[in-house]
Backbone as a chain_set.jsonl record, in Angstrom:
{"seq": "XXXXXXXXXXXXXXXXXXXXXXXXXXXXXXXXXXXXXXXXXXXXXXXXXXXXXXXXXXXXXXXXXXXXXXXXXXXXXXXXXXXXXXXXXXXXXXXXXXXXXXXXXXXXXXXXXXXXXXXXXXXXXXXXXXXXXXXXXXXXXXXXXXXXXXXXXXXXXXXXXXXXXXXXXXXXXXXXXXXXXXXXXXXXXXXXXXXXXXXXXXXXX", "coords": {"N": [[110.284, -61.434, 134.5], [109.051, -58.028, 133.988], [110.01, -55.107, 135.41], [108.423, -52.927, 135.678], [105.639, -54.41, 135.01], [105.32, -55.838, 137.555], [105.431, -53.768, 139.143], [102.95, -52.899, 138.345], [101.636, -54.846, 139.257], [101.787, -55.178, 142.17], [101.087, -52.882, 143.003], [97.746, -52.821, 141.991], [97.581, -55.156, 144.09], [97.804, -53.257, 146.779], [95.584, -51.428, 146.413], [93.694, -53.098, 146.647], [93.117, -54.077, 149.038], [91.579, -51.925, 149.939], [89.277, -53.363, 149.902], [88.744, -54.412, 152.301], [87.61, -52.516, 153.769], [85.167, -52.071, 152.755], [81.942, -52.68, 153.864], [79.115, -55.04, 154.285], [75.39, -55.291, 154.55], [75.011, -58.047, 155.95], [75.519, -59.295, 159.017], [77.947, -60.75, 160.936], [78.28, -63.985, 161.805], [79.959, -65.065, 163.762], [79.483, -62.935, 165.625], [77.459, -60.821, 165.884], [76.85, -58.175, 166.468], [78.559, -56.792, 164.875], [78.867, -56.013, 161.245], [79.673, -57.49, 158.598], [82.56, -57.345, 155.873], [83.843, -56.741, 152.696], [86.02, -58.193, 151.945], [86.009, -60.569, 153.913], [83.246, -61.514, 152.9], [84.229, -62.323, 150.395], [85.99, -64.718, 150.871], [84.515, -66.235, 152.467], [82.71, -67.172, 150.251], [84.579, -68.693, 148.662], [85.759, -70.787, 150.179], [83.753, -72.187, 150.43], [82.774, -72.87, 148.248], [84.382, -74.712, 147.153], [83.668, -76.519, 149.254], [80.967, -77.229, 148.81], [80.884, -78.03, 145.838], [80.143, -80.338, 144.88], [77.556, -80.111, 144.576], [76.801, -78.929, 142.792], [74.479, -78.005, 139.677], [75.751, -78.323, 137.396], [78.877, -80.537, 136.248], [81.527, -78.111, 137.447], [84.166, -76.258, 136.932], [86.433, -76.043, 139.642], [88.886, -74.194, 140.273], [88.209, -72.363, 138.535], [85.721, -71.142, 139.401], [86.33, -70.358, 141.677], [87.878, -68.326, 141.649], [86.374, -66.701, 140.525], [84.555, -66.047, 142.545], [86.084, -64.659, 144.315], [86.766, -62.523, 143.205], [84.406, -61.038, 142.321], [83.207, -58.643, 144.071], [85.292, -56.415, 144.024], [84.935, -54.588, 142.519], [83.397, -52.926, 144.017], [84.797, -51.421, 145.717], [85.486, -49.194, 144.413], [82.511, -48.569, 143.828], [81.237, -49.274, 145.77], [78.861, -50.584, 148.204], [75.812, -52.152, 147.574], [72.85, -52.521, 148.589], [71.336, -55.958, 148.152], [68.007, -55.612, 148.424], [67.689, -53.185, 148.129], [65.816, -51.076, 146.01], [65.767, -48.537, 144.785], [69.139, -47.517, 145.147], [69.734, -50.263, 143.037], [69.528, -48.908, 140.998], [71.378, -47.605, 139.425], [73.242, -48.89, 139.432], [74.794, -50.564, 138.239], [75.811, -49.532, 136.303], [77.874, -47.981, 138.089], [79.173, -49.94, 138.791], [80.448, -50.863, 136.423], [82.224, -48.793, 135.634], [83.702, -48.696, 137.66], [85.036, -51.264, 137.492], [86.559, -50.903, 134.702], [88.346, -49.092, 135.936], [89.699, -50.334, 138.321], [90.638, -52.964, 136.883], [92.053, -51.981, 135.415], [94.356, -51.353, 136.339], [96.279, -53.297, 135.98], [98.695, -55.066, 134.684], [98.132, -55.698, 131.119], [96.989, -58.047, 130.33], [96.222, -59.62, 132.233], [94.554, -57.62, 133.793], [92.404, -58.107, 131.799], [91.72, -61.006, 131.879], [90.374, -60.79, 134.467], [88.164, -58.858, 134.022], [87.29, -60.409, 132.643], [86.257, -62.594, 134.48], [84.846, -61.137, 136.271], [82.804, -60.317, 134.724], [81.5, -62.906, 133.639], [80.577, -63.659, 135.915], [78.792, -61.969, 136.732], [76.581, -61.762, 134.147], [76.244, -64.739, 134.168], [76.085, -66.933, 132.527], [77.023, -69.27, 132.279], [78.061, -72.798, 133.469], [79.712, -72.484, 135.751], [79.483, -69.641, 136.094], [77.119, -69.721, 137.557], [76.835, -71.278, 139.51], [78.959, -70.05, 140.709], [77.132, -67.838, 141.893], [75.137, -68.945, 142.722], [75.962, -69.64, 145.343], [76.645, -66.915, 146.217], [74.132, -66.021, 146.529], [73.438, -67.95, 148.663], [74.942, -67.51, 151.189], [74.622, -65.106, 152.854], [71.833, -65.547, 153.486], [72.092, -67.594, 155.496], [73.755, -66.374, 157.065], [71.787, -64.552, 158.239], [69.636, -66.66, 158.432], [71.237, -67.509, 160.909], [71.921, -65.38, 162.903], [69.427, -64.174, 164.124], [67.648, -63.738, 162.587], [68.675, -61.235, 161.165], [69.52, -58.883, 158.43], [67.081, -59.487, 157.579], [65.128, -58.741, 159.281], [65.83, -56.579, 160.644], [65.371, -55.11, 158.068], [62.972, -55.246, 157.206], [62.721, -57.414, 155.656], [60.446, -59.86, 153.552], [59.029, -62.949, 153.149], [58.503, -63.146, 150.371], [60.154, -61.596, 148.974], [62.634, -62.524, 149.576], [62.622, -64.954, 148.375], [61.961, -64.039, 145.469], [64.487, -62.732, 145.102], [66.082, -64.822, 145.369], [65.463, -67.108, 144.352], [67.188, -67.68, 141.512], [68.924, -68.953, 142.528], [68.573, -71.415, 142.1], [69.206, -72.189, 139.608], [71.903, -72.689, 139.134], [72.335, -74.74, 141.417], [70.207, -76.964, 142.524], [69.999, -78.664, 144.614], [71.071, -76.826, 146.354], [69.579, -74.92, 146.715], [66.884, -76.025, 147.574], [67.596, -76.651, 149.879], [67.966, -73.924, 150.859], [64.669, -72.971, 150.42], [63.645, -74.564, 152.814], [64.974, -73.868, 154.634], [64.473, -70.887, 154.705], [61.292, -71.883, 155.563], [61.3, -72.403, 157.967], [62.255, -70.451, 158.821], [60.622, -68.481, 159.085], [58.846, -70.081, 160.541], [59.737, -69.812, 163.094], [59.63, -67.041, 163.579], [61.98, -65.233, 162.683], [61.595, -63.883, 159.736], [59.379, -62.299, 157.935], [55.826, -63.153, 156.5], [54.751, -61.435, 155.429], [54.473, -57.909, 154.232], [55.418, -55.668, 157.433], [53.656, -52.865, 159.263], [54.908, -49.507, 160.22], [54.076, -49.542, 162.663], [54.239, -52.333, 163.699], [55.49, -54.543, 165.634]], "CA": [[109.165, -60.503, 134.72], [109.574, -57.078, 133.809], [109.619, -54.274, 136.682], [107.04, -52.503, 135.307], [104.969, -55.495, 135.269], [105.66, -56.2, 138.791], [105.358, -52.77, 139.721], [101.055, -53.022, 138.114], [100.917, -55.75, 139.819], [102.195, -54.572, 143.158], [99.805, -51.543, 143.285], [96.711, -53.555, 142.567], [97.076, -55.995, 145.106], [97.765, -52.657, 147.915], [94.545, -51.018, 146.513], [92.512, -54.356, 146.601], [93.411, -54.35, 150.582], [90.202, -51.5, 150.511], [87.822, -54.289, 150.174], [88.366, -54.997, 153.849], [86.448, -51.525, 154.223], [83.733, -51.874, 152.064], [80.785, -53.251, 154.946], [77.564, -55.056, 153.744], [74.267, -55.393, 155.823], [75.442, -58.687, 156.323], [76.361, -59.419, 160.357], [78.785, -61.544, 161.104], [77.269, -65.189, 162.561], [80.281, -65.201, 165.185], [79.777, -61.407, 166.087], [75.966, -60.187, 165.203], [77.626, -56.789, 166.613], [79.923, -56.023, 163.336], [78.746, -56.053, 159.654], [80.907, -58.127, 157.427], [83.224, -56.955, 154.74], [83.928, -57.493, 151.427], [87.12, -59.753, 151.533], [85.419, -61.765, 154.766], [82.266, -62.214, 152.096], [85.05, -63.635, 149.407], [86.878, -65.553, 151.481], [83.966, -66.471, 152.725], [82.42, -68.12, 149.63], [85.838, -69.166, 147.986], [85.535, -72.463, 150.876], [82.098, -72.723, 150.45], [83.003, -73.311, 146.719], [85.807, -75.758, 147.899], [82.979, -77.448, 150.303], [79.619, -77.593, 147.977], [81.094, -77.939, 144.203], [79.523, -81.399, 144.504], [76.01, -79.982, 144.567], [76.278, -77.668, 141.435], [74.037, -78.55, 139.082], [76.43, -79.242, 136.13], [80.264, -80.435, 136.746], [82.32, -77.261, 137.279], [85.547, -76.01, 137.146], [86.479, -75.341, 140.966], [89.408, -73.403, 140.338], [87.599, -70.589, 137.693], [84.392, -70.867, 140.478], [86.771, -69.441, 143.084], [88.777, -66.945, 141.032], [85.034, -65.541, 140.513], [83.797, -65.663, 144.018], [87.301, -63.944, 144.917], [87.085, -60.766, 142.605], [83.429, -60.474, 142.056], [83.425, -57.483, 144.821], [86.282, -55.935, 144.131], [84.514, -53.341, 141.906], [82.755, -52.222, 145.133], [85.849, -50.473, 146.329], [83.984, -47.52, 143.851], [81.024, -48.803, 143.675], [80.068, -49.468, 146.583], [78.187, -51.914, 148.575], [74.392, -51.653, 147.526], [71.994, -54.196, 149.408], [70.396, -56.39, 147.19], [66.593, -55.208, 148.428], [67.071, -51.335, 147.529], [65.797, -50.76, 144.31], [66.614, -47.627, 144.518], [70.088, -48.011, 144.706], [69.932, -50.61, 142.049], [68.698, -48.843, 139.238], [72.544, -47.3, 138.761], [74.848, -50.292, 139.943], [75.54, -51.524, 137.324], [76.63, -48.12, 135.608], [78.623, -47.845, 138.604], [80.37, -50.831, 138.814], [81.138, -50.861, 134.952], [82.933, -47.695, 135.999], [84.692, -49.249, 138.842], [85.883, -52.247, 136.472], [87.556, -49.846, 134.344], [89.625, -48.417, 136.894], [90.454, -50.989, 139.07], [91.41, -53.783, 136.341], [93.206, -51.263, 134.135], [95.601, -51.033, 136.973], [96.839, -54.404, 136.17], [99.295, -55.415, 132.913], [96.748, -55.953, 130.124], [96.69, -59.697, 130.035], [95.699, -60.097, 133.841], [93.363, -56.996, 133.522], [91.448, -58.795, 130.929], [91.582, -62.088, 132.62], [89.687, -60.001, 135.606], [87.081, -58.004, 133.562], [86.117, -61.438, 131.707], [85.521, -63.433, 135.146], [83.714, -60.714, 136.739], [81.841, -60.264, 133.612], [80.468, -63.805, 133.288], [79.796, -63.609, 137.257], [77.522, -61.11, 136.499], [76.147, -62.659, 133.623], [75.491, -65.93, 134.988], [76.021, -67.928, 131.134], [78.219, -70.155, 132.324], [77.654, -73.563, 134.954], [81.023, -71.886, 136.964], [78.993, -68.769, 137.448], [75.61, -70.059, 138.045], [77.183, -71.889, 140.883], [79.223, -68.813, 141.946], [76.131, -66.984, 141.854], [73.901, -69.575, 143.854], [77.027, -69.337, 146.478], [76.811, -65.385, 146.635], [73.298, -65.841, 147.329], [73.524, -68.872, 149.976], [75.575, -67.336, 152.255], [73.987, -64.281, 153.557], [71.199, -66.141, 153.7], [72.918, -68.819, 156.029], [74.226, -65.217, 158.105], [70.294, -64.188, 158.885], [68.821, -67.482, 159.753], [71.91, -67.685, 162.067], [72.088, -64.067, 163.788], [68.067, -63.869, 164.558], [66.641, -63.18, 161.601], [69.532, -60.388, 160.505], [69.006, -58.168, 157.847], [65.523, -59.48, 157.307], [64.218, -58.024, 160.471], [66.348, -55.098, 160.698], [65.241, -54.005, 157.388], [61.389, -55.727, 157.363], [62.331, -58.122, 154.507], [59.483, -60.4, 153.372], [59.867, -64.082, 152.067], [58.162, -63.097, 149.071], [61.116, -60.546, 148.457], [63.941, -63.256, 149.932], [62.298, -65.745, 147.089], [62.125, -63.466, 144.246], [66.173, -62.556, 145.105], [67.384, -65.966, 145.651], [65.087, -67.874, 143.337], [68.201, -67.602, 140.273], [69.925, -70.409, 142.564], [68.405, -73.343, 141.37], [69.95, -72.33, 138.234], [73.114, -72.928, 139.922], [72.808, -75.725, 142.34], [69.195, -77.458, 142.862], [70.068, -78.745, 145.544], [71.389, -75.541, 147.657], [68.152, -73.89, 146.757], [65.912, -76.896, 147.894], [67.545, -76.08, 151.043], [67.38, -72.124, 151.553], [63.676, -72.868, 150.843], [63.236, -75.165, 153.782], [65.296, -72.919, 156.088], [63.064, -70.34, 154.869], [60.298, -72.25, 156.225], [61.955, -72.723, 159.684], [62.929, -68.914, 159.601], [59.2, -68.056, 159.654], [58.173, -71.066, 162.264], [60.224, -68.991, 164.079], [59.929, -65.655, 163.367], [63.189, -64.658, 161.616], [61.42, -63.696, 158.956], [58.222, -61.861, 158.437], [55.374, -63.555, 155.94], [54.648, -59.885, 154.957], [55.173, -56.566, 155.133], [54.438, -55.041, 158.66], [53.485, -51.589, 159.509], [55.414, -49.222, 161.118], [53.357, -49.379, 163.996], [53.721, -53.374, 164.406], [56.707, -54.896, 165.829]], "C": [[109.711, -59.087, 134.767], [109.141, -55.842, 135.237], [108.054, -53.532, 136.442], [105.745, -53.243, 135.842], [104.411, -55.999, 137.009], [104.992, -54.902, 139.564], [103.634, -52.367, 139.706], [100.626, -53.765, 138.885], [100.828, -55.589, 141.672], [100.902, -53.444, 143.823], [98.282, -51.923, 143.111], [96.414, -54.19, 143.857], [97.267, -54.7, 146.154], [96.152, -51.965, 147.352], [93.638, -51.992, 146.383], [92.559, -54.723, 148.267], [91.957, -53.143, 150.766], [89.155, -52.278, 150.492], [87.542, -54.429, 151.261], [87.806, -53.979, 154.864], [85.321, -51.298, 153.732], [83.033, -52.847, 153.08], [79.87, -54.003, 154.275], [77.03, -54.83, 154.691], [74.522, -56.328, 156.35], [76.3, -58.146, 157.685], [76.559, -60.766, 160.184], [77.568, -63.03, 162.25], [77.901, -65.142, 163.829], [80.156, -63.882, 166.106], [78.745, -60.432, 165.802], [75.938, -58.424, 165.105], [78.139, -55.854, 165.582], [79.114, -56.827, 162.216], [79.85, -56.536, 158.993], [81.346, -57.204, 156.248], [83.488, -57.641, 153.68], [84.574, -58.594, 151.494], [86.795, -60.753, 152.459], [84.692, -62.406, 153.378], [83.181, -63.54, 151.12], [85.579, -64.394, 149.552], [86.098, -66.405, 152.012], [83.037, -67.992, 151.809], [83.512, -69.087, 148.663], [86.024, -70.795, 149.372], [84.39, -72.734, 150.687], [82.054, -73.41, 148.941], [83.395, -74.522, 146.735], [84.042, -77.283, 148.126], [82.12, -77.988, 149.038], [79.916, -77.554, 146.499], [80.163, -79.416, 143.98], [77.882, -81.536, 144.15], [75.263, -79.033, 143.755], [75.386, -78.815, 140.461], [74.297, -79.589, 137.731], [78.064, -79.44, 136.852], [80.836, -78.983, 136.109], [83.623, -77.358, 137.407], [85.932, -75.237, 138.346], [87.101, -74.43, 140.683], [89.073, -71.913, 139.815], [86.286, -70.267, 138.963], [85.478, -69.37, 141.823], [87.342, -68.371, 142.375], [87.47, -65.907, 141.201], [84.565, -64.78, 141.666], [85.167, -64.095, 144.547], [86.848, -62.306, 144.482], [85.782, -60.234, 141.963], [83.153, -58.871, 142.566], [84.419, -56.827, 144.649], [86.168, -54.421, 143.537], [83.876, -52.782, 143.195], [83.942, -51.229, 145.767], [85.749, -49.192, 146.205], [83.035, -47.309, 144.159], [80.494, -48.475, 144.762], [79.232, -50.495, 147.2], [76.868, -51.641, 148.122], [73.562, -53.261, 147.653], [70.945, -54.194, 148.275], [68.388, -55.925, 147.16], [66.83, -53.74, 148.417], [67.068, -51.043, 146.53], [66.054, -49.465, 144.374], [68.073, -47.009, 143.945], [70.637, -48.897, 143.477], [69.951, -50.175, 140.94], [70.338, -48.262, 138.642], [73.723, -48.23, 139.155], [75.186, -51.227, 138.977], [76.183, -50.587, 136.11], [77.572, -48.164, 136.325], [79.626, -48.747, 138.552], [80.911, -51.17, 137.442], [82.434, -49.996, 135.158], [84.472, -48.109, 136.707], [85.784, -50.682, 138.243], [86.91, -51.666, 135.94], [88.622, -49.45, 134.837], [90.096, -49.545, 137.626], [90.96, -52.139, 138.202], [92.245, -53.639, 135.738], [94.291, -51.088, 135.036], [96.39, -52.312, 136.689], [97.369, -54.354, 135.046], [97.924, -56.155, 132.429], [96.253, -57.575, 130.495], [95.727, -60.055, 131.326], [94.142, -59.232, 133.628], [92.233, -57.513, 132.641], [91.036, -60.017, 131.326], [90.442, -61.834, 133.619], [88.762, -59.933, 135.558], [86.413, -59.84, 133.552], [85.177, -62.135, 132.951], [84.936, -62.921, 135.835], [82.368, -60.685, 135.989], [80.814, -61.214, 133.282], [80.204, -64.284, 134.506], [78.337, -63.104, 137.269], [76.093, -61.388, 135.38], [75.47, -64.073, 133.078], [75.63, -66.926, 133.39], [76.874, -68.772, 131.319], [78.035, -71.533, 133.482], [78.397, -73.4, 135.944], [79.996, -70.257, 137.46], [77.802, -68.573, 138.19], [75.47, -70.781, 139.472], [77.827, -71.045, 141.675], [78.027, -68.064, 142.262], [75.263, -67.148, 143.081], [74.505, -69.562, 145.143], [76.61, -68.233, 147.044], [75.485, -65.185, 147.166], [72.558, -66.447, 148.702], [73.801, -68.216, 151.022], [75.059, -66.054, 152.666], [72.498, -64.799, 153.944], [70.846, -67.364, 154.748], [72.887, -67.836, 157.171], [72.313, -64.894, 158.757], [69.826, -65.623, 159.514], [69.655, -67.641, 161.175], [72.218, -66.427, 163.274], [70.678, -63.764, 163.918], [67.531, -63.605, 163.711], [67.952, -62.094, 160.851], [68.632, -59.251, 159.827], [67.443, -58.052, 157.543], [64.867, -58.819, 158.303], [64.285, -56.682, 160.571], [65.628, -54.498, 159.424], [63.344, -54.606, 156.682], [61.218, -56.297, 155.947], [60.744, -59.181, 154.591], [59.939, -61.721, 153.255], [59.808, -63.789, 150.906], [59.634, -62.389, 148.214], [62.301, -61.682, 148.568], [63.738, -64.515, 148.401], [62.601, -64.699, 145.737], [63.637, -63.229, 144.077], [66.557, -63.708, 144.511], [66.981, -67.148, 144.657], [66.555, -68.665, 142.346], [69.314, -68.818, 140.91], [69.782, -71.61, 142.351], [68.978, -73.117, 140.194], [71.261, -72.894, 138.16], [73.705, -74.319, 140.577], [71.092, -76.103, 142.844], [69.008, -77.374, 144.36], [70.242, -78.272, 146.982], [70.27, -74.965, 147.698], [67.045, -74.647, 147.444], [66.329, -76.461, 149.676], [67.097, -75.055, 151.751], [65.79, -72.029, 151.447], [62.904, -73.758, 152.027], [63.86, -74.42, 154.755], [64.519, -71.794, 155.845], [61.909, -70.314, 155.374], [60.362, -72.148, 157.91], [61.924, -71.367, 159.975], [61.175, -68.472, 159.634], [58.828, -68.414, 160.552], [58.63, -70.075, 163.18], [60.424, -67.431, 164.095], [60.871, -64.55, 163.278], [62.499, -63.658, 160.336], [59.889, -63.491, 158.646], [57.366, -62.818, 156.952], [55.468, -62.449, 155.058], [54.682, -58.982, 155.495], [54.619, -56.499, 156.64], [55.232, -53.82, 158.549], [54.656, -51.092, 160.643], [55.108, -49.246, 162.721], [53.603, -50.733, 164.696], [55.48, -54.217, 164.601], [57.648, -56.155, 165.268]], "O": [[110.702, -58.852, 135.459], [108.078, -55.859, 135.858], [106.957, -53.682, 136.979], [105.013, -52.881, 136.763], [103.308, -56.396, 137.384], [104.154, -55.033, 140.456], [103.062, -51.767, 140.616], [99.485, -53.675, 139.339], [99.815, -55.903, 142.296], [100.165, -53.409, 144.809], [97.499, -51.456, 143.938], [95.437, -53.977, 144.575], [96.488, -55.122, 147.009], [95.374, -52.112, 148.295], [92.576, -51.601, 145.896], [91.96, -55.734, 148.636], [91.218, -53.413, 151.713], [88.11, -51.931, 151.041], [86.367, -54.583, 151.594], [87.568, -54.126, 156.063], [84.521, -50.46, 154.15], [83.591, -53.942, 153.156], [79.724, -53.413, 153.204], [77.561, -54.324, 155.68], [74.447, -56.13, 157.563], [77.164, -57.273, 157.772], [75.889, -61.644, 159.64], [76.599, -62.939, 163.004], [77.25, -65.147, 164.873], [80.697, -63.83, 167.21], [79.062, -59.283, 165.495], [75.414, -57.661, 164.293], [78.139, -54.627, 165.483], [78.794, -58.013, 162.29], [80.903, -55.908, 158.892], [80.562, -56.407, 155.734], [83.428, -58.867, 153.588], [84.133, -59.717, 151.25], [87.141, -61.889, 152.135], [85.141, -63.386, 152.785], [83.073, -64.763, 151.036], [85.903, -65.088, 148.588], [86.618, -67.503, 152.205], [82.781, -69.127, 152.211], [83.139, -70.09, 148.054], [86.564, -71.812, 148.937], [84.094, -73.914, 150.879], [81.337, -74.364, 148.64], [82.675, -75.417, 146.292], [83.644, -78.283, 147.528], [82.466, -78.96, 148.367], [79.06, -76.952, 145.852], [79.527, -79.546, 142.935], [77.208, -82.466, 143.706], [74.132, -78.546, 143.744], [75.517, -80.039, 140.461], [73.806, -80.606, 137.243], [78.459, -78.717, 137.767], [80.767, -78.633, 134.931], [84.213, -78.323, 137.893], [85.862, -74.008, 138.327], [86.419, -73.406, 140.651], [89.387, -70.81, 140.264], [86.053, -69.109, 139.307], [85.331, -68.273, 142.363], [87.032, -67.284, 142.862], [87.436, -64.799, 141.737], [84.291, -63.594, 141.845], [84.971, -62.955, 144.968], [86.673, -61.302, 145.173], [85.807, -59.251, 141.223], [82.928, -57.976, 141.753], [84.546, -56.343, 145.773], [86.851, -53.433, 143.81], [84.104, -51.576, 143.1], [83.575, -50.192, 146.32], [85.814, -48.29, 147.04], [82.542, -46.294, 144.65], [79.573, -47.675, 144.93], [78.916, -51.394, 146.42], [76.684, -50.446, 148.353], [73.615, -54.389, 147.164], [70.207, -53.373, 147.73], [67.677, -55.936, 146.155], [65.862, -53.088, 148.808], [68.085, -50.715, 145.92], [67.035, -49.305, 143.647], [68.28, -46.362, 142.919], [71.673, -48.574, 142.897], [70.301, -50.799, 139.938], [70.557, -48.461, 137.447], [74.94, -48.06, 139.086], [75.712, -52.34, 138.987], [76.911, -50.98, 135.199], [78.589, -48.394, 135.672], [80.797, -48.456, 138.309], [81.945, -51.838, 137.434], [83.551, -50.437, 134.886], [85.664, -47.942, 136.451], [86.948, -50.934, 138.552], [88.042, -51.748, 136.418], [89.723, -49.44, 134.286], [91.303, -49.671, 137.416], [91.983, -52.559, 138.741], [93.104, -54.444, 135.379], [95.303, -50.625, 134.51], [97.411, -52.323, 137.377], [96.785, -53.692, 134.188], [97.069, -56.833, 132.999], [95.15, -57.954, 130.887], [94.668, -60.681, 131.277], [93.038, -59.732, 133.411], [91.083, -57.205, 132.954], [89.836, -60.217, 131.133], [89.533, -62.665, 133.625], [88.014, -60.467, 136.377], [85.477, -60.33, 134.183], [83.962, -62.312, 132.859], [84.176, -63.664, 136.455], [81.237, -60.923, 136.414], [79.697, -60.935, 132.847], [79.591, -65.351, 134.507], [77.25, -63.561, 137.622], [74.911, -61.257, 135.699], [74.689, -64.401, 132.184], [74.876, -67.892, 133.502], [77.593, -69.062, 130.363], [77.821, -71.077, 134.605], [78.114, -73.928, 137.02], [79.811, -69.834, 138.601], [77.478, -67.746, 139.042], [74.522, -70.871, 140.251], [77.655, -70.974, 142.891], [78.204, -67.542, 143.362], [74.832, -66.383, 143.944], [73.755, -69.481, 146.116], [76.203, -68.263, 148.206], [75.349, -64.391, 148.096], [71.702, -65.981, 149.454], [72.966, -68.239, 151.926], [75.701, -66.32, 153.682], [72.052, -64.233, 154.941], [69.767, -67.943, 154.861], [72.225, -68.114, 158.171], [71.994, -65.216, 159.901], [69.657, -65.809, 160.719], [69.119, -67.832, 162.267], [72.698, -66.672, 164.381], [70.652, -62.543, 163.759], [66.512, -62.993, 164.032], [68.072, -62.394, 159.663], [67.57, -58.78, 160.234], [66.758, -57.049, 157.341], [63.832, -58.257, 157.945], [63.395, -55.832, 160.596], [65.221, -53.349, 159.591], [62.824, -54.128, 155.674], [60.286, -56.063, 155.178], [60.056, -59.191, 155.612], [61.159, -61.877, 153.237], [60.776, -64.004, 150.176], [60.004, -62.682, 147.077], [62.987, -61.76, 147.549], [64.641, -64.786, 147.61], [63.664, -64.829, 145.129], [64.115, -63.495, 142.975], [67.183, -63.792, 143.454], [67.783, -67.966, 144.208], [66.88, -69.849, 142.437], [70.18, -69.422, 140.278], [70.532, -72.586, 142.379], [69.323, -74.167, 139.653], [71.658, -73.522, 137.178], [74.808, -74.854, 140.467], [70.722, -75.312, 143.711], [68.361, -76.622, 145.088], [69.935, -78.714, 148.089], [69.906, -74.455, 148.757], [66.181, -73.93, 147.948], [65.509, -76.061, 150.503], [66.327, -74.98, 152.709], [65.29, -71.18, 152.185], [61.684, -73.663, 152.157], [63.253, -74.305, 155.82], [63.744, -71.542, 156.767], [61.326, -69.273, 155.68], [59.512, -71.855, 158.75], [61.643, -70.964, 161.104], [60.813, -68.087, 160.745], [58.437, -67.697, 161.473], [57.868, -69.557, 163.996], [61.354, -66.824, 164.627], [60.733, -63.376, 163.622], [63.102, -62.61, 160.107], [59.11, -64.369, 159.019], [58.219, -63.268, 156.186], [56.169, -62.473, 154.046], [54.833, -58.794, 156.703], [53.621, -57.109, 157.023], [56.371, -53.536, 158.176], [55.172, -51.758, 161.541], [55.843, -49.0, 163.677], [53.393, -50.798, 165.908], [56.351, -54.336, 163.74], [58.821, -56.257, 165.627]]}, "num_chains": 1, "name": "protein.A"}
């Protein structure tokens, strides 16, 4: 292995240590206190991969599933975290994180860097039964974090179901079976008022 080589590779992995400052809205289940970070999130679904590969819809390839889950976020280090319900925010995140690809994979010797781009690329993309299952993952698990911290983000930020459905829908594409779930804990998170039917007014608590 040539120094060089070593030396690309070296300097990625110290600037891939800022993931563990990029925040989401996501709170922590053991710690409702602190907002999770990126490399918790990936580390997060990289066992969950491990755990539930048996309940993807088509047989996958564990090992490419986790590479995905791993370095999906990693463009956020630019980018940015941007919560899935602000369209606002959305309408340039995906300019941005093109951006953020660029720079952070080009730090790597070509071969790897390309290796990188491709499996974020068909993360994002979803054409594949490895990332339709990383996908249905990325949207399980925050989903998992709210019914378990009181409701979470949904309360704090006066999600709907209608809005938590229209998001998370894209995981039956993924995994039937994980989605058959999140819409029965859905149900529960209303019984219990986690989760509002519809909007409410500023006025109503």
């Amino acid at each position: 292995m040539s120094s060089e080589r070593l030396r690309r590779q070296l300097e990625f992995i110290a600037e891939i240590d800022k993931l563990k400052t990029i925040y989401r809205q996501t709170v922590l289940i053991a710690d409702p206190e602190r907002r999770e970070n990126d490399a918790e999130h990936s580390w997060h679904l990289a066992l969950m991969a491990m755990l539930l590969a048996e309940h993807a819809n088509e047989t996958v390839d564990l090992p490419r599933v986790m590479k995905m889950v791993l370095i999906h976020d990693i463009v956020e280090i630019d980018a940015g975290d941007t919560f899935c319900y602000d369209e606002a925010g959305n309408l340039d995140k995906e300019e941005r994180e093109q951006k953020a690809a660029t720079r952070l994979f080009g730090l790597l010797p070509e071969d790897q860097g390309r290796e990188f781009w491709q499996l974020w690329e068909e993360f994002e993309e979803r054409r594949t039964p490895e990332a339709r299952f990383a996908a249905a993952l990325d949207r399980l698990q925050p989903m998992l974090h709210n019914f378990h911290t009181d409701g979470g983000t949904w309360r704090r930020h006066n999600i709907t179901r209608e809005q938590v459905l229209k998001r998370n829908q894209p995981m039956a594409q993924g995994a039937v079976a994980l989605w058959d779930y999140a819409e029965a804990m859905l149900d529960v998170a209303i019984e219990q008022g986690l989760l509002p039917a519809e909007k409410q007014s500023k006025g109503e608590s």
